[in-house]
C-alpha positions as CSV (number, residue, x, y, z in Angstrom):
1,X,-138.7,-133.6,-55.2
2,X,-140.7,-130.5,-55.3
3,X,-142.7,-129.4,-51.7
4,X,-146.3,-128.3,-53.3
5,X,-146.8,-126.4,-49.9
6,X,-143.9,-123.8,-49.8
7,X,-144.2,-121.3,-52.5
8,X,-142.6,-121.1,-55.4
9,X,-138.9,-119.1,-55.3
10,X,-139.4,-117.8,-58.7
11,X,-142.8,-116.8,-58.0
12,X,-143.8,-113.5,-59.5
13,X,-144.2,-110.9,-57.0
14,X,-147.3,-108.3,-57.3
15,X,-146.6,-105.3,-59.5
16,X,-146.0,-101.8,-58.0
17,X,-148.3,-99.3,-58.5
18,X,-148.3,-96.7,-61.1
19,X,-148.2,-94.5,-57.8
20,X,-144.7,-96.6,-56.3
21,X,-143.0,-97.0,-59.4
22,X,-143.0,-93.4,-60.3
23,X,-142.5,-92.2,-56.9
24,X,-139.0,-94.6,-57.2
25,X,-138.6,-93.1,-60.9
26,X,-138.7,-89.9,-58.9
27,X,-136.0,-90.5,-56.3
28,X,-133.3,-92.4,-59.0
29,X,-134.0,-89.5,-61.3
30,X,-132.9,-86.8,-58.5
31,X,-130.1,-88.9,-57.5
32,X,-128.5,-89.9,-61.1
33,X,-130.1,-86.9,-63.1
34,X,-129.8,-84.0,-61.1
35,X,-127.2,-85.0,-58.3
36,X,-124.0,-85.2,-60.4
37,X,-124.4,-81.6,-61.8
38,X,-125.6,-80.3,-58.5
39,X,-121.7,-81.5,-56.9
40,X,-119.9,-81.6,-60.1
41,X,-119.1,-84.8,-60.8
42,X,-116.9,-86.2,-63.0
43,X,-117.9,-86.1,-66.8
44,X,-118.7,-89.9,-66.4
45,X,-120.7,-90.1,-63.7
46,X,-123.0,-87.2,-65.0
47,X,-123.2,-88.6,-69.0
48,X,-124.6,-91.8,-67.1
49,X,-126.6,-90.8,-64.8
50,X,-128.7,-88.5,-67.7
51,X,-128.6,-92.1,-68.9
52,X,-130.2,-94.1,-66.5
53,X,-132.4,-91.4,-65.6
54,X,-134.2,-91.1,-68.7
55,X,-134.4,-95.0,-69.5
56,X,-136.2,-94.6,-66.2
57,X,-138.2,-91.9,-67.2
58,X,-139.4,-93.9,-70.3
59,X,-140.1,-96.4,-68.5
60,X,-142.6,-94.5,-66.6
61,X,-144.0,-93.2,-69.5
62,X,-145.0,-96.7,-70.5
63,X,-146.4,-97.1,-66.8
64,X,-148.6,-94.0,-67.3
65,X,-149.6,-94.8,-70.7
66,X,-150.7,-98.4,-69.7
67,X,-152.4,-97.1,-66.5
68,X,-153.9,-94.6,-68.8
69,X,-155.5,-96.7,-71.9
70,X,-155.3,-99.9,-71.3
71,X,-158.3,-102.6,-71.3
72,X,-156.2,-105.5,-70.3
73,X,-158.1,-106.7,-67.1
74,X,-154.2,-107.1,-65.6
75,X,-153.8,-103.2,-65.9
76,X,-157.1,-102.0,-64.2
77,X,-156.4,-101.2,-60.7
78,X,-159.1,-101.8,-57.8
């Protein structure tokens, strides 16, 4: 039996803001992009941090882009 009165556990949580999401795209980018050149990691560590750094970094293009041009009532910020 389902309680109507407690919220929902898979409940959708509100978006972060353009401004949150690239200030974390910011911070992972330092830490996996830049960090294991700056100590000289080994080759692995640096090939996939480059990695995950730029999926993050086109993933805040798409941020950008939608905050930029989109109509989509769900997009417009307050």
């Amino acid at each position: 039996m389902h309680d109507v009165t407690s919220p929902r556990s898979g409940a959708a949580e509100e978006p972060a803001s353009p401004r949150q999401h690239l200030a974390r795209t910011a911070v992972i980018v330092v830490v996996l992009g830049v960090l294991p050149f700056a100590l000289d990691a080994a080759a692995a560590w640096q090939v996939l941090g480059t990695l995950v750094a730029a999926t993050f970094v086109a993933r805040a293009l798409q941020v950008i882009w939608r905050a930029a041009f989109s109509t989509d009532p769900r997009h417009l910020t307050s």
